[in-house]
C-alpha atoms as one frame of an Amber mdcrd trajectory, in Angstrom:
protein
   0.000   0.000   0.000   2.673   2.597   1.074   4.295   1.406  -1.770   1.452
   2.562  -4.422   1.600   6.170  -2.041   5.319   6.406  -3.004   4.788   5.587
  -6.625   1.734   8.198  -7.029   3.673  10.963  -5.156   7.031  10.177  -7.634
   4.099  11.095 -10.586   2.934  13.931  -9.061   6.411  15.523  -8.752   6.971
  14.740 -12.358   4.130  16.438 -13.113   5.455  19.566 -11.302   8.470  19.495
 -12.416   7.403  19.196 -16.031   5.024  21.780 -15.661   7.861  24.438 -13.324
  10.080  23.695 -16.179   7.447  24.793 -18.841   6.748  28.025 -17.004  10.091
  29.135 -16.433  11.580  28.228 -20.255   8.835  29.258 -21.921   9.931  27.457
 -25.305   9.278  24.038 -23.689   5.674  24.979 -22.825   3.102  22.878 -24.200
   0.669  24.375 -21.830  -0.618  22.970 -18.434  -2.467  20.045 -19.610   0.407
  19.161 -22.102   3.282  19.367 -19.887   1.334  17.740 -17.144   1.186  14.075
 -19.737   4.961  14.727 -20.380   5.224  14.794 -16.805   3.632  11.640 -16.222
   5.127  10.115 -18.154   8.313  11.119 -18.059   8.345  10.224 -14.115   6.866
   6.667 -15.006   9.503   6.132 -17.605  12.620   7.089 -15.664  11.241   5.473
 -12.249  10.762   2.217 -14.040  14.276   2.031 -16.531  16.319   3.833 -13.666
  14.398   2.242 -10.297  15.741  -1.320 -11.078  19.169   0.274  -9.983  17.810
   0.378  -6.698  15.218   3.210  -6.024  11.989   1.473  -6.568   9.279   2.059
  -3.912   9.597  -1.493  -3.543  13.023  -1.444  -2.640  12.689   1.611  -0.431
  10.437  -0.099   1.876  12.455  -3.420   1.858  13.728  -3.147   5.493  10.459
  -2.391   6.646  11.276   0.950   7.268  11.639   3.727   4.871  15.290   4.576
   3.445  14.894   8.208   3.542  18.079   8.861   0.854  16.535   6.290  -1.706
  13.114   8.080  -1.273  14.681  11.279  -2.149  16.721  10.258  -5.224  13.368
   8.474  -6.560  12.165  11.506  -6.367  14.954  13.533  -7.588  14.525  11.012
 -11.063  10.986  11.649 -10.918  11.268  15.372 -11.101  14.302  14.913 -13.765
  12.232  12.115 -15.757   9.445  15.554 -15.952  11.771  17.722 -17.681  13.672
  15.600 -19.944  10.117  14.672 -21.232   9.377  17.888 -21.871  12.345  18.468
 -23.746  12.327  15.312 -25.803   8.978  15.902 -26.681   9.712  19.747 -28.165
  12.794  18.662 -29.805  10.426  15.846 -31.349   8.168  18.594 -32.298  10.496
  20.165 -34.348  12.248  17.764 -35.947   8.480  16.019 -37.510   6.961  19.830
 -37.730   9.833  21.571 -39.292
C-alpha cells in the first residue's frame, strides 16, 4: 500500500516538475495540460528504466522501514524524468513539424 503512495507521489512531482520547467523556459511549454502528460510520463519512464538500480518504492520499503536517501533520489529522477520529457517531446516537435 505505502508502496502505491510512493509511486503516485514520484508522478505527481513529475508532473510539477514538467510543468515548473514549462513556465520558467517558456519554449518548452506545451501548456498545463500538455506538460502535465509529459510529466507523467516522463516520471513513469525514468522510475521504471532507472528504479531497477535500486530506487523502486519497492526497494525503499524493503527493510520495513523507509530509506529516507533512496526516497529522495526516486524523487529527484521523478522530477528529472518531468523535464527531460518535456524536452524530448519539443525537440520531437520540431524535428516532424519543421
Amino acid at each position: 500500500m505505502l508502496e502505491s503512495l510512493i509511486a503516485m507521489i514520484s508522478v505527481v512531482i513529475g508532473i510539477i516538475g514538467a510543468n515548473l520547467f514549462g513556465f520558467i523556459f517558456k519554449k518548452y511549454s506545451f501548456g498545463l495540460i500538455g506538460n502535465s502528460i509529459a510529466g507523467v510520463f516522463g516520471s513513469i519512464f525514468f522510475i521504471k528504466s532507472i528504479g531497477r538500480l535500486g530506487f523502486d518504492p519497492i526497494i525503499i520499503l524493503k527493510t520495513g522501514n523507509i530509506d529516507y536517501n533512496l526516497l529522495a533520489i526516486n524523487f529527484l529522477i521523478s522530477f528529472c524524468g518531468g523535464i527531460i520529457a518535456v524536452i524530448l517531446i519539443k525537440i520531437l516537435q520540431n524535428e516532424v513539424f519543421k
